[in-house]
N, C-alpha and C positions, 0 to 999 in steps of 0.2 A: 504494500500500500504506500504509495509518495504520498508527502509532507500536506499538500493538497488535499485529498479525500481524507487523510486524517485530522487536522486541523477541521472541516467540516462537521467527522461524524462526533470528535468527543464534545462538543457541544450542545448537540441532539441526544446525547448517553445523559450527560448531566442534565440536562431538560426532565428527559423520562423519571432518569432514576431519584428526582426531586418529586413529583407527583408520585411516583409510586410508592418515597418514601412515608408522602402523608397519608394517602390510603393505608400502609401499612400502620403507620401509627393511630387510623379511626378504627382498626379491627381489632389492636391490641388493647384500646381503652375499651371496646365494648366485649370484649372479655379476654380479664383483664391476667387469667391466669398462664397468658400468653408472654407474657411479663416478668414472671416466679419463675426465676433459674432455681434446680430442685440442688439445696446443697449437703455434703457431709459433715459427719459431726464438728471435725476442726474447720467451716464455716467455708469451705473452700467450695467451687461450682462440681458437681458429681456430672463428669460428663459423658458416662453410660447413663443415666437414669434420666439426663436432662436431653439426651440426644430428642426424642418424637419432637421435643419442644422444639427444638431447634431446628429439626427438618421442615415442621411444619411453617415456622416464619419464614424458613428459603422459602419453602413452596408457597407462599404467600407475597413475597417477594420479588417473583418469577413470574407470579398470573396476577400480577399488578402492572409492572412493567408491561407485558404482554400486551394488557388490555389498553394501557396508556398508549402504548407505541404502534396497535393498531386503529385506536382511534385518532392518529395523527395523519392515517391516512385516508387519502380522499373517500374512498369506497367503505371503508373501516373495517377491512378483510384482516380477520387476522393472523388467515393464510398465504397472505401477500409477501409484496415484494416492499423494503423499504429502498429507495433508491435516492444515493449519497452523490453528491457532484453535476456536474451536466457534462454535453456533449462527447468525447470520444472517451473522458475520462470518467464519465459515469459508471458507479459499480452497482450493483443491486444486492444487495441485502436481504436475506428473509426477517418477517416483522419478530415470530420467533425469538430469533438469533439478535437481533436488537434489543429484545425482551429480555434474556439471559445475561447480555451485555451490560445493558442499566442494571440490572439484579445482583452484579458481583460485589458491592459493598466496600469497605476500605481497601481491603486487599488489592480487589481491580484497582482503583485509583490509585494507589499506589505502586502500581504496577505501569498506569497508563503515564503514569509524571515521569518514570524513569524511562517507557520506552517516548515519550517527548522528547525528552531533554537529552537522551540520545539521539534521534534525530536532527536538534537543532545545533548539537555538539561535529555531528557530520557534517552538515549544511555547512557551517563554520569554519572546516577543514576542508571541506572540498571547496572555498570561498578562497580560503587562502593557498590552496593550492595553484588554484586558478589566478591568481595575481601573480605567484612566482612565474608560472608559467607566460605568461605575458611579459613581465620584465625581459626573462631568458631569451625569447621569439623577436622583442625589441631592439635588446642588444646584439641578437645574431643580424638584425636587417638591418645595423649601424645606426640604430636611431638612440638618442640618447634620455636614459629613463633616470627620474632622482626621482627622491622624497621628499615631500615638500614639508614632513613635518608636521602636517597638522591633525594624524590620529597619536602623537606623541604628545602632544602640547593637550587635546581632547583627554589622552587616559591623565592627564596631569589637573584634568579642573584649567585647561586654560594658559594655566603659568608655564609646563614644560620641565624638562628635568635643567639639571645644570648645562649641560651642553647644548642644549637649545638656547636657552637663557645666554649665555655668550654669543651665543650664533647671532642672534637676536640685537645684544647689545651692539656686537663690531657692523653691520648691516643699519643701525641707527646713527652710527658716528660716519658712516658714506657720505660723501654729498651727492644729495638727491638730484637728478636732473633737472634742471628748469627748462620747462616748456613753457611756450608761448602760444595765452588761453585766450588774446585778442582774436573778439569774432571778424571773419573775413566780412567785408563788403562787396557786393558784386552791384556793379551801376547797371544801372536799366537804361 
């Protein structure tokens, strides 16, 4: 999946899995034993005895989502298709599979931030890849490429390290060129 249709779909996850989460929470206040993790005597959560409990809010979970993310579609099938993106880059989705999606909880999310931020950790590398590679392409066709300094001076707040700040200073004590700002006249 490119950065594109993902960027798209966790939007629509978090959409769902926000309604599905209040549904889930009007089912747990109206019974409420939905709620009562079953504990052992040293007070800790028993989680053989508490498992039904817990399957049952997935499954609760799951056909909330479900039903959220097929009534997002036009038809309200919600044996359809949810469909992420347009044109050639359109992927189709089952509403399903959307449903399980929103349904995964902290875990998902926590899952979906790392595989982001690895994404955009790529992007970032393949970005600078891509510069070096231009510099190299530039210097091989004799054209002359420099830095001009100003994402140094930017990761600086502005100011720049010390060696800018020199650069900076001797480049101030120059004498500036003086051009001549008199507008021309042309006679009619």
């Amino acid at each position: 999946m490119n950065m594109n249709l993902f960027n798209l779909l966790v939007p629509v996850l978090i959409g769902i899995s926000l309604m599905s989460e209040r549904i889930v929470t009007v089912v747990k206040t109206a019974f409420p034993w939905l709620t009562e993790e079953k504990k052992t005597e040293a007070k800790e959560v028993d989680l053989v005895a508490d498992r039904w409990r817990r399957l049952i809010v997935q499954a609760l979970a799951f056909v909330a989502s479900w039903l959220v993310a097929g009534m997002l579609q036009e038809d309200g099938n919600l044996l359809g298709s949810f469909v992420i993106g347009s044109g050639a880059e359109a992927r189709s989705i089952p509403v399903w599979l959307v449903g399980l999606l929103a349904s995964g909880g902290s875990a998902f999310w926590n899952n979906v931030l790392g595989y982001s931020k690895g994404l955009k950790d790529n992007q970032r590398l393949l970005n600078a890849a891509g510069g070096l590679d231009y510099t190299e392409r530039a210097r091989a066709a004799g054209v002359v490429v420099h830095d001009t300094g100003a994402t140094a001076r930017a990761q600086a707040g502005g100011r720049g390290g010390p060696a800018v700040q020199e650069a900076e200073r001797r480049i101030a004590a120059l004498d500036q060129p003086q051009l001549d700002s008199t507008p021309n006249r042309i006679a009619r």
